[in-house]
C-alpha positions, 0 to 999 in steps of 0.5 A: 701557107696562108696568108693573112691580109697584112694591112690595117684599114684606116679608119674611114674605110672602117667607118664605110659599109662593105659592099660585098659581091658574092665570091667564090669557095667553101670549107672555110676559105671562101669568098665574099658572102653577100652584103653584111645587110642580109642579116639587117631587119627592113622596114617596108617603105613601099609608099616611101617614093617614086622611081624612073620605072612603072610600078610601085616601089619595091622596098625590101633587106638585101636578101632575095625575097622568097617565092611560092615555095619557100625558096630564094628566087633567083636574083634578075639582072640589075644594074646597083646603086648603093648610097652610104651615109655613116655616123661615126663616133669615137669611145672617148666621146665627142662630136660625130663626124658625117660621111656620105658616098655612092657608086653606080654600077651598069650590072653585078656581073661585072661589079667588084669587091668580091674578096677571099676569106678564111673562117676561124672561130665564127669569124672572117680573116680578109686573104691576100693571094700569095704566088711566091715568085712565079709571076712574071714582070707584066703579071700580079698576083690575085685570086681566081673565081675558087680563091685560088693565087693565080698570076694575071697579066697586067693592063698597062697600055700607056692610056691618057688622063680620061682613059682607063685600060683594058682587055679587048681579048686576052693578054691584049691590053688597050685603052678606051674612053671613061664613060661615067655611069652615075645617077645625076645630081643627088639632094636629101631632105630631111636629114640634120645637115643639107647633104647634095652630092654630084658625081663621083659622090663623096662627102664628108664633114668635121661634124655632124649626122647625115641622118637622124637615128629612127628619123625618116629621109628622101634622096632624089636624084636627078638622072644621069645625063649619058649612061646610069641610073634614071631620076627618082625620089626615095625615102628611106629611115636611119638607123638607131645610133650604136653605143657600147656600154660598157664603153670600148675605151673601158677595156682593159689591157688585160682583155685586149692582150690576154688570153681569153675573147675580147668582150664587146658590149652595146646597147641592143637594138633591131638591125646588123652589127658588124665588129671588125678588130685590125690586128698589129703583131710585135713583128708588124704583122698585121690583119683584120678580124670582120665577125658578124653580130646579132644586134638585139643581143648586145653582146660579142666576144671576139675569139681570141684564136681568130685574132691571134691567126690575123697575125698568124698566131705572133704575140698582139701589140696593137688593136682597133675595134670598129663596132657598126650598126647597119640598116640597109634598105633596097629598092627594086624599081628602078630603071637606067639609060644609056649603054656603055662600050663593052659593057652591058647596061641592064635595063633593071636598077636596084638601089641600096640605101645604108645606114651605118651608125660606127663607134670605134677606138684604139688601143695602143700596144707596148712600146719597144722593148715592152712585154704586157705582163699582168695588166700592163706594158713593162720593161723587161730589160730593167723591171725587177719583177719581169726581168727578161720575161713576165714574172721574173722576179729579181729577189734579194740584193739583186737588180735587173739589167739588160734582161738579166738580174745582176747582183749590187755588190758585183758577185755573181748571182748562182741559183737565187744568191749573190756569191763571190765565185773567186772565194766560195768553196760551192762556187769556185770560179763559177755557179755549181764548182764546188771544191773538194772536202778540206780544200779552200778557194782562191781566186776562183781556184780550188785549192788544199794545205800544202803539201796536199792537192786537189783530187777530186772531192778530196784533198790528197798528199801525193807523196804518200797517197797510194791511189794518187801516188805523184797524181791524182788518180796514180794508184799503186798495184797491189802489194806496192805503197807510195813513198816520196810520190812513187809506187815501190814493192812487189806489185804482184803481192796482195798488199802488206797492212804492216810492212817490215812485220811478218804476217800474211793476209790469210794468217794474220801476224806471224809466218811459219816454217822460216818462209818467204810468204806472200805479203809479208816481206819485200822481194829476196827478203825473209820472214824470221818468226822466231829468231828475228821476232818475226821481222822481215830480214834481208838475206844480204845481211850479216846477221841473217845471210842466206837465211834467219839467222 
C-alpha cells in the first residue's frame, strides 16, 4: 500500500528552494529529479565575478551544458554550494518578508536531499517509506537507492556536543569530531537591505526583499578558514516578483473543495514556477502536491486527482498553496581547500545562486461537524437544507436535528409527511403499517368493530368467517361452515350454498328419487323433494323416520 507523506510543510520551508539531488526509479514512483531550476531560464553573466579558480566564470541553469553532439555531457565532480534568497509574500497583501540561507557540500555523492516521488496527473506526491513492523528496536525505516522501504540501523553511538555519529563499517556505529565545511564570511552588495551571513548561514528579517526583482547583485565570500570553498566574488541578477491574478485569496471554496482542478493564475514571466498545495484531510491526513509550471504560461490547474491521492482519496478539509518563481544561476569555477575524515573534498566547486520570489495563502477548511455543500461549510446536524448530508432538505413542518429531520408537532416523519403513528390507518405504529380495510388505528394498534378482528388487509367475524373461523386464517373444509367460531358439517362434501334445502351443486335446487345427495343435507339426513317441499329431514324424526315421510 502507499503511503503518502503525512506532514504539511511550514511555511518557511515552503517559502525555501528545494535542492534536490538526483534519486532513484521510475514508472511513476521515483526519486528526486534534479534541481526545479533545470527548467529555469539563465542569463550568462560570464563577466559577473571572480572566483578562487583560474579561468573565466562559467555561468550557466542547472542543467548540464551540451557538448559537440548534442548530448548532455556528464556532470565532473564537484563540491556544491547553494545560496538562497527568498522573497515571500502573502495573498492578502502586505510587507514581503526576506530570508537568505547557504550550505556547503565536500561533493554531490555524498550530499542529501534525495527523496521518493510518486507521479499523478503531471504532478509529484512526496512518499514516506513504509515497512510495517519489521524493523527492530535500533533500525528506522528509509528507502533504498530504488525507493524500496527498507530497515537501517540506527547510529546512536553515545557522541558529545561537537560530535556527530557515523559507520566506520557497517553496523558499526562511532563518533568523530564535526568538521565545518563552509565558504567563510559571506557579504552582498547591491541588494535592498545589507545582507552578511557567517556560518552555518541563515537569515531572516520582519520585512523587506533580499534582492531586487530584475536588479543585479554580488555575493563575496571570504574563504572558508579550515575545509570548504575558497574566496570568490559573484554577481548574480533577481528574479522578477510573482503575483497571482487573480489573487489566491480570490478562490473560492468551491474551486478549493470542489470537484474539479484547482485554477492558478499570475502574471507571466521567463523563468520556473513550482506550485506546491499541502493537502489536509477530515481525518488529518495530510500530504503535499509539488507540480511544476511553465512560467511564461500564467497559468496551472492543479488536478484534483493528485490532490485528493495526497490523502489517499479522503474528502479535503484544508489547503496551502505556495506558488514560487525560481531563477537559478550556477557558477562552475570555483575551487576548495581542505580535506575532511572520511569524506572526499573535490577540488572543483559548483555554486548555485537562487532566487525565489513566493506567494502563498490558506484556506481554512470546515470546522467539526461541518460538510462544504454547494459554496460553503454548513452544519449538517441542524442545517434544513443538508441535513445529515449535502442536499438534504427538511420540508414542510419539519426541522433538522442531529442529522435527521424530525417533525414540530412530535409526529413522526413517513416518506416526506409528518403522521401521528398512534392514530393513522397508513401508518399504524410505524411508517408503511397500514391497517386492514374498515379497521381503525389506536394507539399504534390496528383494530376493527367489535365483534370483527383483524386479518390481514380485512376485518373479519370469526364467529361466522368460514375461512377464519375462530382465527385468522382458520378455513373450514369443504361442505363445512362456521358457527359460533367452529367448522361443523361433512368436511368431505363440496359445500352447501343453502343449507337445510335440498339441492346439489351440479342440479341446482332440488334432488330426486327421495336420495341422500352430495351437498345437500347433513350427515344421516334426507332430502325430501316432494313430501317435505324439498327440505332436508332427519331420519330420526317422528314425521320422517327412517325416510321421507
Amino acid at each position: 500500500m502507499r503511503t503518502v507523506l503525512t506532514r504539511i510543510y511550514p511555511l518557511g520551508l515552503l517559502l525555501a528552494p528545494l535542492l534536490l539531488v538526483p534519486g532513484c526509479g521510475d514508472s511513476g514512483k521515483s526519486g528526486s529529479d534534479n534541481d526545479d531550476s533545470s527548467a529555469t531560464e539563465s542569463t550568462d553573466t560570464s563577466d559577473g565575478g571572480t572566483s578562487g579558480g583560474s579561468g573565466p566564470d562559467t555561468t550557466e541553469s542547472g542543467s548540464e551544458s551540451d557538448s559537440d553532439t548534442g548530448e548532455p555531457e556528464p556532470a565532473v565532480p564537484h563540491a556544491l554550494g547553494t545560496i538562497s534568497l527568498v522573497e515571500s509574500h502573502l495573498a492578502t497583501g502586505g510587507s514581503s518578508v526576506p530570508s537568505v540561507s547557504a550550505s556547503f557540500i565536500p561533493n554531490t555523492e555524498s550530499g542529501g536531499g534525495e527523496g521518493c516521488y510518486e507521479s499523478v496527473s503531471g504532478c509529484r506526491i512526496a512518499l514516506t517509506p513504509d515497512c510495517g513492523d519489521t524493523c527492530a528496536s535500533d533500525e528506522y525505516c528509509s528507502f533504498n537507492a530504488a525507493c524500496e522501504s527498507r530497515c537501517q540501523r540506527i547510529c546512536d553511538a553515545p557522541c558529545g556536543s561537537d560530535e556527530v555519529c557515523y559507520f566506520p563499517a557497517p553496523d558499526s556505529p562511532a563518533c568523530k569530531k564535526v568538521e565545518p565545511f563552509d565558504a567563510g564570511a559571506l557579504t552582498f552588495l547591491g541588494t535592498p537591505i545589507p545582507i552578511n551571513l557567517f556560518p552555518p548561514y541563515g537569515f531572516s528579517g520582519d520585512s523587506g526583499t533580499p534582492f531586487a526583482p530584475g536588479g543585479e547583485a554580488t555575493v563575496q565570500a571570504s574563504g572558508a578558514a579550515a575545509a570548504g570553498f575558497e574566496a570568490f566574488e559573484k554577481s548574480f541578477t533577481g528574479t522578477s516578483f510573482l503575483q497571482t491574478s487573480p489573487s489566491l485569496d480570490a478562490l473560492t471554496l468551491a474551486d478549493i473543495y470542489g470537484d474539479g482542478p484547482l485554477p492558478v493564475r499570475w502574471t507571466p514571466g521567463a523563468d520556473s514556477v513550482v506550485i506546491t498545495a499541502s493537502v489536509t484531510s477530515a481525518d488529518f491526513t495530510s500530504g503535499a502536491v509539488i507540480c511544476e509550471a511553465q512560467d511564461g504560461d500564467g497559468s496551472f490547474d492543479i488536478p484534483r486527482a493528485a490532490l485528493l491521492a495526497a490523502v489517499d482519496g479522503v474528502d479535503i478539509n484544508g489547503l496551502s498553496i505556495s506558488v514560487q518563481r525560481r531563477r537559478v544561476e550556477t557558477h562552475k569555477d570555483l575551487t576548495t581547500t581542505g580535506m575532511l575524515t572520511g569524506v572526499t573534498v573535490e577540488s572543483v566547486g559548483w555554486l548555485d545562486i537562487v532566487t525565489s520570489s513566493v506567494e502563498s495563502h490558506t484556506f481554512e477548511g470546515c470546522g467539526s461537524g461541518e460538510l462544504f455543500c454547494g459554496d460553503a461549510c454548513v452544519e449538517t446536524e441542524w442545517d434544513n437544507n443538508n441535513c445529515g448530508q449535502c442536499g438534504k432538505k427538511c420540508t414542510g413542518n419539519t426541522f433538522c436535528e442531529f442529522g435527521e429531520c424530525q417533525c414540530q408537532d412530535g409526529g413522526i416523519l413517513c416518506g416526506n409527511a409528518c403522521v401521528d403513528t398512534y392514530n393513522d390507518t397508513n401508518n399504524c405504529g410505524g411508517c408503511g403499517n397500514k391497517c386492514p380495510n374498515g379497521s381503525l388505528c389506536e394507539w399504534g394498534e390496528c383494530v376493527c368493530d367489535w365483534p370483527e378482528v383483524a386479518c390481514g388487509n380485512s376485518c373479519v367475524n370469526t364467529e361466522s368467517d368460514d375461512n377464519n373461523c375462530g382465527g385468522c386464517g382458520n378455513a373450514c373444509g369443504n361442505g363445512q361452515t362456521c358457527e359460533f367460531g367452529e367448522c361443523v358439517g361433512d368436511s368431505g362434501s363440496t359445500g352447501d350454498p343453502d343449507p337445510g334445502t335440498c339441492c346439489t351443486a351440479q342440479n341446482g335446487p332440488g334432488c330426486s328419487n327421495d336420495t341422500i345427495e352430495a351437498c345437500v343435507c347433513a350427515q344421516d339426513d334426507y332430502c325430501c323433494m316432494t313430501t317435505w317441499d324439498s327440505q332436508c329431514v332427519s331420519e330420526v324424526e317422528s314425521f320422517g323416520c327412517g325416510s321421507c315421510g
